[in-house]
N, C-alpha and C positions, 0 to 999 in steps of 0.2 A: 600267501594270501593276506597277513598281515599287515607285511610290508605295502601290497598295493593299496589294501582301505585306506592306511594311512597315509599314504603319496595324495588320496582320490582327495582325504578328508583336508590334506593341505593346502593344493590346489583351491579345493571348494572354498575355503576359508580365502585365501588370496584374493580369488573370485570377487566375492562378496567386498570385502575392504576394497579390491580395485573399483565396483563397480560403484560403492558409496561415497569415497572421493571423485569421481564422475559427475554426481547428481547434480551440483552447484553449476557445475561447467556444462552441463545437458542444457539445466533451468535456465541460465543466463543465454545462451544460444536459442532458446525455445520463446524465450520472453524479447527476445531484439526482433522476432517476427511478426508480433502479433499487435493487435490494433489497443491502444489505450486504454479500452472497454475491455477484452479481455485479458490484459496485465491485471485487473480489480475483480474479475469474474470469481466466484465461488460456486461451486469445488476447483479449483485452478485446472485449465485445462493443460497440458503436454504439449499436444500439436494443433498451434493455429489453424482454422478452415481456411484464411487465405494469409501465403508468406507475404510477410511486406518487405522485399528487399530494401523497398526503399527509405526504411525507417535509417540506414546504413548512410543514405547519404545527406539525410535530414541531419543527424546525430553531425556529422562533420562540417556541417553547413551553421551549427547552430552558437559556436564559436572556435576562435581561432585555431583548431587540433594541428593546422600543420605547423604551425609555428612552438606551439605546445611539442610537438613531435620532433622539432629540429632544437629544443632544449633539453630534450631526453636525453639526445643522441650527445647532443656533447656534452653533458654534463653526466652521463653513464661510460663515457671514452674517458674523457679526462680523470676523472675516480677513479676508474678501475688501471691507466697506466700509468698515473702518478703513485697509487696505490703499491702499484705492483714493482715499481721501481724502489720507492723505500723500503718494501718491505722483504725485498732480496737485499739489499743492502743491509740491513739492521739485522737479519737472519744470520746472513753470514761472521757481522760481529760479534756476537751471541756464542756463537756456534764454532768459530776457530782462531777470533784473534781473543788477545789476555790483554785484559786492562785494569786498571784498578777501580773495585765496584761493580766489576760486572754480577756477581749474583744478587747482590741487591739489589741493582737496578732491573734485572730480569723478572725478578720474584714481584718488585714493586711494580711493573707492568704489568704481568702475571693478574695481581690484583684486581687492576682494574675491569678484568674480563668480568668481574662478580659484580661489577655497577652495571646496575638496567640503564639502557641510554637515554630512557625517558628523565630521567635525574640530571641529564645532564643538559636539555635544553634550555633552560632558564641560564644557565650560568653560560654558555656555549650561545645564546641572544646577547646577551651583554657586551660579550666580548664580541663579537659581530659586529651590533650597533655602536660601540665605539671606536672600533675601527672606521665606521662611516663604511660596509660593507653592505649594510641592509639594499636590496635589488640591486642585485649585482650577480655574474658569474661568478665570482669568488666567494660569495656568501653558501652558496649550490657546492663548492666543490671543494676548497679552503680545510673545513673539518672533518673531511673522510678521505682525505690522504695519507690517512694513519691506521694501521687497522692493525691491532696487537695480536687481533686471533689470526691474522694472516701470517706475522712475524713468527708467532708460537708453531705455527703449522709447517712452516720452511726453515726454521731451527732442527727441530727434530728431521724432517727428511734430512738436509744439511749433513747433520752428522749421523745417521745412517750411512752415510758414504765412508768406505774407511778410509782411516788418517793415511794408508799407506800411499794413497793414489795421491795424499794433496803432498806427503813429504816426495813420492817421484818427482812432480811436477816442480818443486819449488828446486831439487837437484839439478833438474835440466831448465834453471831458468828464469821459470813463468815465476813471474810478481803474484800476487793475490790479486790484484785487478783482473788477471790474466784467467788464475786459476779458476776464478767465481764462473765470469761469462762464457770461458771454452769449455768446460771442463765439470760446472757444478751444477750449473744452470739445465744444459741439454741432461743431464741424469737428472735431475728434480721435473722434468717437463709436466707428469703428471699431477705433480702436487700445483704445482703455477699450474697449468689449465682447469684446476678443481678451483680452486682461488679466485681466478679474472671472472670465472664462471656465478661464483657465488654473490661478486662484487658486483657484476652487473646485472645481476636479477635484484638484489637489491637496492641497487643504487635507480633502477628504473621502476621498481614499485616504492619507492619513498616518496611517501604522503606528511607525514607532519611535518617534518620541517621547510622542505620550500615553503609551503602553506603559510607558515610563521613568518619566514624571512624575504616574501616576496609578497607586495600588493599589485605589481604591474604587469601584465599580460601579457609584457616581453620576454619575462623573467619566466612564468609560468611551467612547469612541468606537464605533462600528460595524465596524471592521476590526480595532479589538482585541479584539472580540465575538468573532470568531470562534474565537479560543483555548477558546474553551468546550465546541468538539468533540474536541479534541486532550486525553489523557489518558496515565497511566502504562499503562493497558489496551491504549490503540491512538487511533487514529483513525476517528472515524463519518464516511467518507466522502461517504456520500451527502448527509448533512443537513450537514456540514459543505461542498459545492455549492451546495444547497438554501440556506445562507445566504448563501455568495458571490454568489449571483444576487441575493438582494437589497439590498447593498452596490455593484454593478457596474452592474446595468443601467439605475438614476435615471443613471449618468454618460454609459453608453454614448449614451443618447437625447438627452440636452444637447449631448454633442460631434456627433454627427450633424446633430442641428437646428442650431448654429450653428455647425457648420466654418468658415462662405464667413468669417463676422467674425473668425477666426483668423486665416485666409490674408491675410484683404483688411489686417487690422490690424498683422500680423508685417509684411509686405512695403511698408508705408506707413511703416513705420517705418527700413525699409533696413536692416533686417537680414536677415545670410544665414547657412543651415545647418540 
């Protein structure tokens, strides 16, 4: 009997945190329906008297989203497998060849996971702008093809694997080129698909820096799209919802469908928190 109250009381707890992280995502879905008057209603209502779907095509109609939408896309591709390319390479060096300085250099990478990256956009503009990079696809993509907590994460899976399989391979053969992509890679798969996963949730909600580094509307991302409801007049509530939803929910559904390769790949890597 013990046992079960305390299964009930878990659950119920669950419950509750599941249903509280919900609300924002309920609210925002409930407020893309309803008419301008009651986004500002007091006591707020829940459920609109009449859905307006078409606040959905107002919100896309009211600037450019599809071209916002097709700078997502490549610039969330390009990140996450130029990304994912270094950072199997630089894992692997880490992790099985011997160089001189490699724990220093490690340790001094390492480091830098303890700088907040807000620190790092003034100096990270600079070097931008005088590259002559400012509105540009390379200004979007250029400084997050490096990602040290990615290299840190495929290090440790990396050598997880034992030495014994990389000393067969190298007996019958296989070069380290060889060994990484046939042979390190397909056993790491979990950790790589926790990684491209994290990188493109990220790199598709990143707000401040395009922001900074782009003024032209060619250039624009989808979360900086949404400044386009926000005015010296006020704020269009609803459409300004009405576009959050479509910004949020391509992620929402990504990270639902591949949670397990999160978990399975964060925790294969031994780390905790």
């Amino acid at each position: 009997m013990t046992k079960k109250v305390g299964t009930f009381l878990l659950y119920f707890l669950l419950l509750i945190g599941a249903f509280t992280m919900l609300i924002p995502f309920l609210w925002m879905l409930s407020t893309s329906l309803k008419t301008a008057p009651e986004t500002l209603q007091v006591p707020p209502i829940w459920v609109p008297k009449i859905l307006r779907f078409e606040n959905y095509s107002a919100a896309f109609k009211t600037a450019p989203f599809m071209r916002y939408f097709i700078n997502s896309v490549v610039v969330t591709l390009t990140t996450t497998l130029g990304q994912l390319f270094i950072s199997i390479l630089a894992a692997f060096a880490f992790a099985r060849l011997r160089f001189w300085g490699q724990r220093f250099l490690f340790v001094l990478f390492l480091g830098t996971m303890m700088v907040p990256g807000e620190m790092l956009i003034i100096s990270n503009f600079v070097t931008v702008s005088a590259l002559h990079m400012v509105n540009s696809y390379a200004a979007l993509i250029v400084p997050w093809l490096v990602s040290f907590f990615a290299i840190f994460t495929l290090k440790q899976t990396f050598q997880s694997v034992p030495d014994e399989l990389y000393y067969a391979a190298k007996v019958d053969g296989a070069s380290d080129w060889r060994f990484l992509w046939q042979i390190l890679v397909p056993l790491s798969r979990s950790s790589i698909v926790a990684i491209c996963i994290l990188q493109v949730i990220g790199s598709w909600n990143s707000f401040m820096w395009p922001l900074i580094v782009t003024n032209d509307e060619r250039f624009r991302t989808l979360p900086v799209g949404l400044q386009a409801f926000t005015s010296d007049a006020g704020t269009d509530y609803q459409l300004l919802m009405a576009a959050s939803t479509f910004v949020i929910i391509p992620m929402v559904f990504l990270y639902l469908g591949l949670q397990k390769y999160i978990i399975a790949g964060i925790s294969k890597s031994g780390l905790k928190g």
